[in-house]
MMTF fields as JSON, N, C-alpha, C and O atoms, coordinates in Angstrom:
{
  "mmtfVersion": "1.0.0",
  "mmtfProducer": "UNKNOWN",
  "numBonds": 431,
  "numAtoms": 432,
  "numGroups": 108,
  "numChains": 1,
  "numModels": 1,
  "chainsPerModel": [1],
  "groupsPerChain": [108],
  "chainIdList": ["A"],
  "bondAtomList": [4, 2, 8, 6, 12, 10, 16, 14, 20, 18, 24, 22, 28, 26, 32, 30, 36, 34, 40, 38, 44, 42, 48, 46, 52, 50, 56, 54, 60, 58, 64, 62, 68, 66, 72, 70, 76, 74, 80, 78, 84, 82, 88, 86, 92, 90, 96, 94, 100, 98, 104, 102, 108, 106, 112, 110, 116, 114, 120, 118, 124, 122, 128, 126, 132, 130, 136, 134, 140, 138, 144, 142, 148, 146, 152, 150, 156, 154, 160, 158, 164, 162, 168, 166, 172, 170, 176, 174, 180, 178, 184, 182, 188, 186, 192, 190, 196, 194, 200, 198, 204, 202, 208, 206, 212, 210, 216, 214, 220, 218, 224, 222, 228, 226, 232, 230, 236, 234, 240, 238, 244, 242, 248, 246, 252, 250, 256, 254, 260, 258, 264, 262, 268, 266, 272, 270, 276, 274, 280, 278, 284, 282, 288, 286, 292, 290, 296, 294, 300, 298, 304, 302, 308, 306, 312, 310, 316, 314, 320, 318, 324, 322, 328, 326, 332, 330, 336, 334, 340, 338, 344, 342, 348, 346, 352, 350, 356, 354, 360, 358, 364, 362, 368, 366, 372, 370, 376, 374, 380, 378, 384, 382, 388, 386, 392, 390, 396, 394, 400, 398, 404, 402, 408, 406, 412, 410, 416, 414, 420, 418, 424, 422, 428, 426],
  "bondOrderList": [1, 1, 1, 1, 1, 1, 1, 1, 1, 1, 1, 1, 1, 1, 1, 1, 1, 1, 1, 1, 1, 1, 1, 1, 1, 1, 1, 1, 1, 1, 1, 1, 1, 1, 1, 1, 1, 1, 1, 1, 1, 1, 1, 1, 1, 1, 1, 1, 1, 1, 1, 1, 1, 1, 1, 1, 1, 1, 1, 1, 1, 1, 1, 1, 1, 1, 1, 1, 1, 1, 1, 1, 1, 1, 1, 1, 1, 1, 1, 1, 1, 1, 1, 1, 1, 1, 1, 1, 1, 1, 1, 1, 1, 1, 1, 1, 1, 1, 1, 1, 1, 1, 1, 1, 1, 1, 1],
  "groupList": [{"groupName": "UNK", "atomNameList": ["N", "CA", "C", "O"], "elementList": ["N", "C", "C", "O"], "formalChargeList": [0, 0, 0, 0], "bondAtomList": [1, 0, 2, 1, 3, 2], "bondOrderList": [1, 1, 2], "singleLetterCode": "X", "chemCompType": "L-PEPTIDE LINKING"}],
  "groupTypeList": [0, 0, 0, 0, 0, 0, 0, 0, 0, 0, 0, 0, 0, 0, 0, 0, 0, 0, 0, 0, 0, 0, 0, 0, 0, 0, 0, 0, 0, 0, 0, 0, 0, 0, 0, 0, 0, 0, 0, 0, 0, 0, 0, 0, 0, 0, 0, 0, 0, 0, 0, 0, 0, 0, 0, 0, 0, 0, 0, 0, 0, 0, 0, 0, 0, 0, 0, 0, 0, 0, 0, 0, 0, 0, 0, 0, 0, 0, 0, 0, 0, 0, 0, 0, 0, 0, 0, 0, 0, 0, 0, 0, 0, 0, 0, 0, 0, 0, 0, 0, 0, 0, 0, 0, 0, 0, 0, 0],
  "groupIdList": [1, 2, 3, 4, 5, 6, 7, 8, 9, 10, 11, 12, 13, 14, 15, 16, 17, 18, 19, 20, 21, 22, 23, 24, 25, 26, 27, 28, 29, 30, 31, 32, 33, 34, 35, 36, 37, 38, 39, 40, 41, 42, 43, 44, 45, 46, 47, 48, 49, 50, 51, 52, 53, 54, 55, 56, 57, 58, 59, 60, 61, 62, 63, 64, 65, 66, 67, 68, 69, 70, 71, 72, 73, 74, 75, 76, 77, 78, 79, 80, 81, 82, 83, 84, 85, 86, 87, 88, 89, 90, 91, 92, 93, 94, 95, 96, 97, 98, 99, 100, 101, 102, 103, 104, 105, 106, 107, 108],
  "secStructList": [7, 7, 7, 7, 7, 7, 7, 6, 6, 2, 2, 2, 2, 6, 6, 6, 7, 6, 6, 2, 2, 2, 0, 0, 0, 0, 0, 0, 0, 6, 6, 6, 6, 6, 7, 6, 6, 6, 1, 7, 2, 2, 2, 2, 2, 2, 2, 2, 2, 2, 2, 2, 2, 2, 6, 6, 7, 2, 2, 2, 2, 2, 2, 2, 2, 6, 6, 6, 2, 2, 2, 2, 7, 7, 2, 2, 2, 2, 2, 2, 2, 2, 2, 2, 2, 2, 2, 2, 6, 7, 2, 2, 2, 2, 2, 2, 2, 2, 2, 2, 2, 2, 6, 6, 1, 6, 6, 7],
  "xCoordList": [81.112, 81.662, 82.874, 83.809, 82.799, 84.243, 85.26, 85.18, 86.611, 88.065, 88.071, 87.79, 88.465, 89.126, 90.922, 91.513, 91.469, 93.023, 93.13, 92.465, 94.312, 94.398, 96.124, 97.099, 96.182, 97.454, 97.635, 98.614, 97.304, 97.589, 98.921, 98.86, 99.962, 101.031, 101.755, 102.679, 101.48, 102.29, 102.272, 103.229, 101.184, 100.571, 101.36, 102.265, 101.332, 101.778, 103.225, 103.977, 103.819, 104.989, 106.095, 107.306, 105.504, 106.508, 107.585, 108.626, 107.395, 109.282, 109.985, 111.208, 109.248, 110.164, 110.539, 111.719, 109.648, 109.233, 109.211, 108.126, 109.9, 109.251, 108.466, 107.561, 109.382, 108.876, 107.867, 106.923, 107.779, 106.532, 106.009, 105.273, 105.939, 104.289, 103.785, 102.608, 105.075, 104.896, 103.972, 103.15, 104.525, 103.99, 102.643, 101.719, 102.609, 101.074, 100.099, 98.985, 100.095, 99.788, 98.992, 97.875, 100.376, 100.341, 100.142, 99.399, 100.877, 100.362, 100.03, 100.118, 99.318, 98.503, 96.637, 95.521, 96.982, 95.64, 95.179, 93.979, 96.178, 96.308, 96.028, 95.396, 96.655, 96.6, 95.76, 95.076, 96.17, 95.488, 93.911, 93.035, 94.079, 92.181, 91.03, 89.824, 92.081, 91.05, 90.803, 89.996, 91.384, 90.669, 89.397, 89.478, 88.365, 87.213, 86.794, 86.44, 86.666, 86.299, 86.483, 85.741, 87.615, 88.39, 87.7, 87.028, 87.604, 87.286, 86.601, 87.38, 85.305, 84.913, 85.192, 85.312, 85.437, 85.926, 85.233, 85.945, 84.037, 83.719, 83.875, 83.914, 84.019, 84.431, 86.638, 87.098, 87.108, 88.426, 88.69, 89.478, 87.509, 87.195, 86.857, 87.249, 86.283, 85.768, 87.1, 87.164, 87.775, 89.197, 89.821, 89.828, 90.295, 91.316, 91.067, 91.898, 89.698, 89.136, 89.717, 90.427, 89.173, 89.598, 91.087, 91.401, 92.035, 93.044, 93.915, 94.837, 93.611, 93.655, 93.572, 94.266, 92.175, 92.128, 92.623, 92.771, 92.957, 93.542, 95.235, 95.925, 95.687, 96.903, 97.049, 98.152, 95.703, 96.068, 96.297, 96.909, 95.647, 96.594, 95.281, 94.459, 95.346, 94.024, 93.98, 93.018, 95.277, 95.157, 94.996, 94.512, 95.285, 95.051, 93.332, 92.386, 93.306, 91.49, 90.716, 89.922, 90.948, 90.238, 89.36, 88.234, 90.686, 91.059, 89.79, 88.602, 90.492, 89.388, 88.248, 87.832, 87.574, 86.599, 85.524, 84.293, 86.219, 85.351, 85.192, 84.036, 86.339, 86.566, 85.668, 85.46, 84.982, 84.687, 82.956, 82.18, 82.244, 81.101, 81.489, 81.63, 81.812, 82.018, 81.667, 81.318, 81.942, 81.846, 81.11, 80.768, 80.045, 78.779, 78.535, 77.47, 79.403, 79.365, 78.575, 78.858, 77.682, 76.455, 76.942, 77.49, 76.63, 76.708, 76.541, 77.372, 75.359, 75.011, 75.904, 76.026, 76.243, 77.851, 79.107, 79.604, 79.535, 80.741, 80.771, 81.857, 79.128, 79.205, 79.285, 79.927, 78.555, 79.2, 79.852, 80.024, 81.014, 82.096, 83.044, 83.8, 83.006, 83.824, 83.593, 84.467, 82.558, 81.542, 82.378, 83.025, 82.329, 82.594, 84.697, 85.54, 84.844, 86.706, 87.004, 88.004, 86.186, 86.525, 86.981, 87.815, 86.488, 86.695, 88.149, 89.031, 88.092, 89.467, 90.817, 91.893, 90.358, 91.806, 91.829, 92.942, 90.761, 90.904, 90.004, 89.871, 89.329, 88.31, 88.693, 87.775, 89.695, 90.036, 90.21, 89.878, 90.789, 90.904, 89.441, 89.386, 88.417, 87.078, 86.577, 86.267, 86.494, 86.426, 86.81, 86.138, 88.483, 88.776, 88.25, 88.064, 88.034, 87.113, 85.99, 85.851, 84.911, 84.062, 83.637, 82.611, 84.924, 84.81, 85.144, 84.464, 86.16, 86.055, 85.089, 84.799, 84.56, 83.214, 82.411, 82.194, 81.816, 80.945, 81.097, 80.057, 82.251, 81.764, 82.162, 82.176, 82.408, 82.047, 80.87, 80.671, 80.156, 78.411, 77.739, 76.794, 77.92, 77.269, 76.197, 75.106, 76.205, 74.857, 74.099, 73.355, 74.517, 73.644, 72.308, 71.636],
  "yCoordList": [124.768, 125.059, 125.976, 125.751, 126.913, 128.041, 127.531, 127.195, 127.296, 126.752, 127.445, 128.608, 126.395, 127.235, 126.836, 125.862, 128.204, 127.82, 126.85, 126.734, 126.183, 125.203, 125.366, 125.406, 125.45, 126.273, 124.352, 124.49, 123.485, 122.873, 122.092, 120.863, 122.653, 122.351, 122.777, 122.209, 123.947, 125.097, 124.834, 124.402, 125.151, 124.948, 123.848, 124.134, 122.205, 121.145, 121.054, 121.067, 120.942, 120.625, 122.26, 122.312, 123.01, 124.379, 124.442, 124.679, 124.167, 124.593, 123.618, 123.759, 122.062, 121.118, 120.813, 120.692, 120.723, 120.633, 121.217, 121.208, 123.053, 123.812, 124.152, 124.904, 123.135, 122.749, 121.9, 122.079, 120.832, 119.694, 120.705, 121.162, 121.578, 122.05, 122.934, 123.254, 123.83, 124.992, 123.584, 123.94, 122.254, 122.08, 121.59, 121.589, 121.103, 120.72, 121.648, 121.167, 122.975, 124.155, 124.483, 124.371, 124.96, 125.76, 125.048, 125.49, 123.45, 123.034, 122.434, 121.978, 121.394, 119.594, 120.617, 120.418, 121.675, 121.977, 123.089, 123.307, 123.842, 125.471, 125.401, 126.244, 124.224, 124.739, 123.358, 123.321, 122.294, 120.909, 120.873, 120.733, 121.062, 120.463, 122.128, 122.314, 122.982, 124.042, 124.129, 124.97, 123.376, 122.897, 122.231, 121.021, 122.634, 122.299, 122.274, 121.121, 123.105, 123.401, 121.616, 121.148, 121.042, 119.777, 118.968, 118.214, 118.811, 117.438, 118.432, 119.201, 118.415, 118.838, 118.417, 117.192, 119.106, 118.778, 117.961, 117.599, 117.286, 115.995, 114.87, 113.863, 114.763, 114.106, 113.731, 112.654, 114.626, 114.573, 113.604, 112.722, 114.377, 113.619, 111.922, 111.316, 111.56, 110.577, 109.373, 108.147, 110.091, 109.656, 109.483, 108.329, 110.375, 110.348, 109.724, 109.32, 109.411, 108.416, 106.879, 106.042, 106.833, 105.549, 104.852, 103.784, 105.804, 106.016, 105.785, 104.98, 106.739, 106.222, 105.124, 104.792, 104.615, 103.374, 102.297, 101.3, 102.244, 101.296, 101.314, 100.295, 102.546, 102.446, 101.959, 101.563, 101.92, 101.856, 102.84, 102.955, 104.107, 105.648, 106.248, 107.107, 105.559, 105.723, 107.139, 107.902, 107.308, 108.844, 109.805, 110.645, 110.263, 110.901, 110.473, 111.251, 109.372, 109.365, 110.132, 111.021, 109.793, 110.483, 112.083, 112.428, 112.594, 114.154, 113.921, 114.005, 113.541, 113.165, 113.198, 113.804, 111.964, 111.74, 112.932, 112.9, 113.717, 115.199, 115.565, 115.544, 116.088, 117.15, 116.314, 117.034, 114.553, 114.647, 114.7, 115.013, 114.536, 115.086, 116.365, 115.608, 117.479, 118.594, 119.343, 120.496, 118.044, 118.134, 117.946, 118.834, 117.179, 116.67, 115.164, 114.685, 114.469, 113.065, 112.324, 112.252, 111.862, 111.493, 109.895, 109.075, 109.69, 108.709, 107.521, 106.614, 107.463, 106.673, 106.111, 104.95, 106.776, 107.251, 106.649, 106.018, 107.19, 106.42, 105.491, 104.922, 104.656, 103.036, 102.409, 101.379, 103.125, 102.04, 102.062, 101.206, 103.357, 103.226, 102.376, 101.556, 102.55, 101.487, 99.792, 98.926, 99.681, 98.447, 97.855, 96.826, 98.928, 98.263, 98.217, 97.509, 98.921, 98.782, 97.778, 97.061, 97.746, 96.506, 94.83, 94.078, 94.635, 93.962, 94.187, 93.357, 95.257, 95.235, 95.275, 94.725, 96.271, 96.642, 95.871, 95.487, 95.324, 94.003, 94.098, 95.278, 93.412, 93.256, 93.89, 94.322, 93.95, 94.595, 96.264, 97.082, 96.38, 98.047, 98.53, 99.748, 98.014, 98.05, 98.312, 99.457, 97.214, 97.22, 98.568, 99.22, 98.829, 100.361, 101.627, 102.646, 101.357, 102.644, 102.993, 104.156, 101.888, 102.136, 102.608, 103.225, 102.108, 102.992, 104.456, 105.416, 104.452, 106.064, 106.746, 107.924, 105.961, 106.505, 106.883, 108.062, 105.425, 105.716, 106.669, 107.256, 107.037, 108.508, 109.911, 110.975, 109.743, 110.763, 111.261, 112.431, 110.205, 110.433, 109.886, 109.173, 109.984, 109.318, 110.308, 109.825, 111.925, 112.473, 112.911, 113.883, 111.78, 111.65, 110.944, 110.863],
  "zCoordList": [89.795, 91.106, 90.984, 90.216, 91.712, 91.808, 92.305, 93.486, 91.532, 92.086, 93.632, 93.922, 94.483, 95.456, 95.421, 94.955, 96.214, 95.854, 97.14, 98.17, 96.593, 97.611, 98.213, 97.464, 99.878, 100.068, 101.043, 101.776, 101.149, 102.124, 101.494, 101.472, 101.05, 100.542, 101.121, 101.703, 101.089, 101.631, 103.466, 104.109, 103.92, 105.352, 105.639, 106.423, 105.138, 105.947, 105.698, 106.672, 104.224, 104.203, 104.06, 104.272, 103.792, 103.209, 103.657, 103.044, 105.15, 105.672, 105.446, 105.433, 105.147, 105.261, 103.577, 103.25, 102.757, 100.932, 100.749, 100.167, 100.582, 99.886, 98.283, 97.922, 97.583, 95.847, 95.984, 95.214, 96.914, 96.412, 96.904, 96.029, 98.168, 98.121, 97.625, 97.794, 96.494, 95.551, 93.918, 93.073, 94.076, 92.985, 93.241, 92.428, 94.647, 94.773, 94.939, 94.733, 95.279, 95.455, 93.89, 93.385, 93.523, 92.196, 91.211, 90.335, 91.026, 89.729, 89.871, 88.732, 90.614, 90.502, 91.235, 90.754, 92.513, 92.654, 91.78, 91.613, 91.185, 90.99, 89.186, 88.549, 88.651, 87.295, 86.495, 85.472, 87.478, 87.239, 87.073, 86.219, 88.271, 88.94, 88.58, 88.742, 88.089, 87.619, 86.247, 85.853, 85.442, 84.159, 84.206, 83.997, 84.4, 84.829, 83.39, 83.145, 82.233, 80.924, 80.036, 79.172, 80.606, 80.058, 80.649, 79.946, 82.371, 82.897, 84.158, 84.723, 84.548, 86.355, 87.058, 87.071, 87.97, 89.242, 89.829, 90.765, 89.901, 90.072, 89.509, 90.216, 87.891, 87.361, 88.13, 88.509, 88.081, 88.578, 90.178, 90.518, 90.878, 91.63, 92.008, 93.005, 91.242, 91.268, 90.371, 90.459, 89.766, 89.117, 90.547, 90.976, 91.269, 92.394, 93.194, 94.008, 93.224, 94.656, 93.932, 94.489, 92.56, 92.609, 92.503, 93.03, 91.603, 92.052, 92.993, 92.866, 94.418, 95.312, 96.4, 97.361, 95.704, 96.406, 95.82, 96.526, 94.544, 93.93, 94.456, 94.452, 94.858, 95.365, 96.621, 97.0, 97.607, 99.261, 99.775, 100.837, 98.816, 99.507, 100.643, 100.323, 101.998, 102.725, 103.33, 103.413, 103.739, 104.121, 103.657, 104.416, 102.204, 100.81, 100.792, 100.669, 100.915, 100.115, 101.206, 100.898, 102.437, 103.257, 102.411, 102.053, 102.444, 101.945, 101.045, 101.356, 99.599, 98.968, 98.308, 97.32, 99.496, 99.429, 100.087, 100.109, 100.478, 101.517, 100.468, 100.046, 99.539, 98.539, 97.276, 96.3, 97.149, 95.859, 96.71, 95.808, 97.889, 98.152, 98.184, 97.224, 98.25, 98.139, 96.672, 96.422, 95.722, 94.31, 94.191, 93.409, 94.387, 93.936, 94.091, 93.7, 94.599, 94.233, 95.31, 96.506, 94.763, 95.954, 96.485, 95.747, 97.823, 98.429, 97.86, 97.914, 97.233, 96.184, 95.029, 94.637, 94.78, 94.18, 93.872, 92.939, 95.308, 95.76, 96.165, 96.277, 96.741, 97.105, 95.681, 95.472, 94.644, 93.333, 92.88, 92.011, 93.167, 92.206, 93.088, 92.567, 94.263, 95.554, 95.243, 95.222, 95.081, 94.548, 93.685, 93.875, 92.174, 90.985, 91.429, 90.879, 92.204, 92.321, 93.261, 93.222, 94.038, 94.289, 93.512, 94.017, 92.679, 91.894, 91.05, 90.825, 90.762, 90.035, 90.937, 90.704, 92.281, 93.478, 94.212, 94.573, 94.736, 95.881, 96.789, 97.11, 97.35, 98.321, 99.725, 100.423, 100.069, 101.189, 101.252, 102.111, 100.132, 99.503, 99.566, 99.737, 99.491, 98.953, 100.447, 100.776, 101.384, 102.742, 103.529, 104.328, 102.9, 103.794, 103.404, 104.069, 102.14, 101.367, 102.069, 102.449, 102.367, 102.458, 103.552, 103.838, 104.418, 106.18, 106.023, 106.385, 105.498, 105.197, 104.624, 104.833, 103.861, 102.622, 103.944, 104.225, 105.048, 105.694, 106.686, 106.984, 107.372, 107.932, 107.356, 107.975, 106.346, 105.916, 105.003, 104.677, 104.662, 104.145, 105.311, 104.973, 106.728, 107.501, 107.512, 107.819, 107.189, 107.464, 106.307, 106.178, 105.295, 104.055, 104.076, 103.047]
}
């Protein structure tokens, strides 16, 4: 899959963050997640989702979870990796995942 640059650093926080969103920009989307050669961007993906949900970070996963079907990560997928985290993050974490999971593979 071809990196795309990612400016929504810049766009949401710039006038207010200008460094977090020069580093989320440039180095966590820009120099991070385009090492694809090291780890794919689905593979990365599928790290951040769980990540995320292990933190409670629901508004971040949203994001996400677009960006790890975007990657390749099939519906199928993300109900087992949600599945198997549940168990380790908590049954409720598992619960909110999966609402988000479900509309956004709802036209899978």
């Amino acid at each position: 899959m071809a990196f795309q640059k990612q400016t929504a650093g810049r766009e949401l926080l710039g006038d207010f963050a200008p460094k977090f969103a020069e580093l989320n920009d440039d180095v966590l989307f820009g120099q991070v997640w385009s090492r694809e050669a090291e780890l794919s961007a689905r593979d990365r993906s599928l790290i951040t989702v769980a990540c995320l949900i292990s933190g409670g970070n629901f508004e971040q996963l949203k994001v996400h979870l677009n960006k790890a079907k975007e990657n390749g990560v099939t519906k199928a997928e993300i109900a087992e990796a949600i599945t198997h985290l549940a168990f380790y993050t908590g049954w409720p974490k598992a619960w909110s995942a999966f609402n988000l999971a479900k509309e956004i593979y709802a036209e899978d």
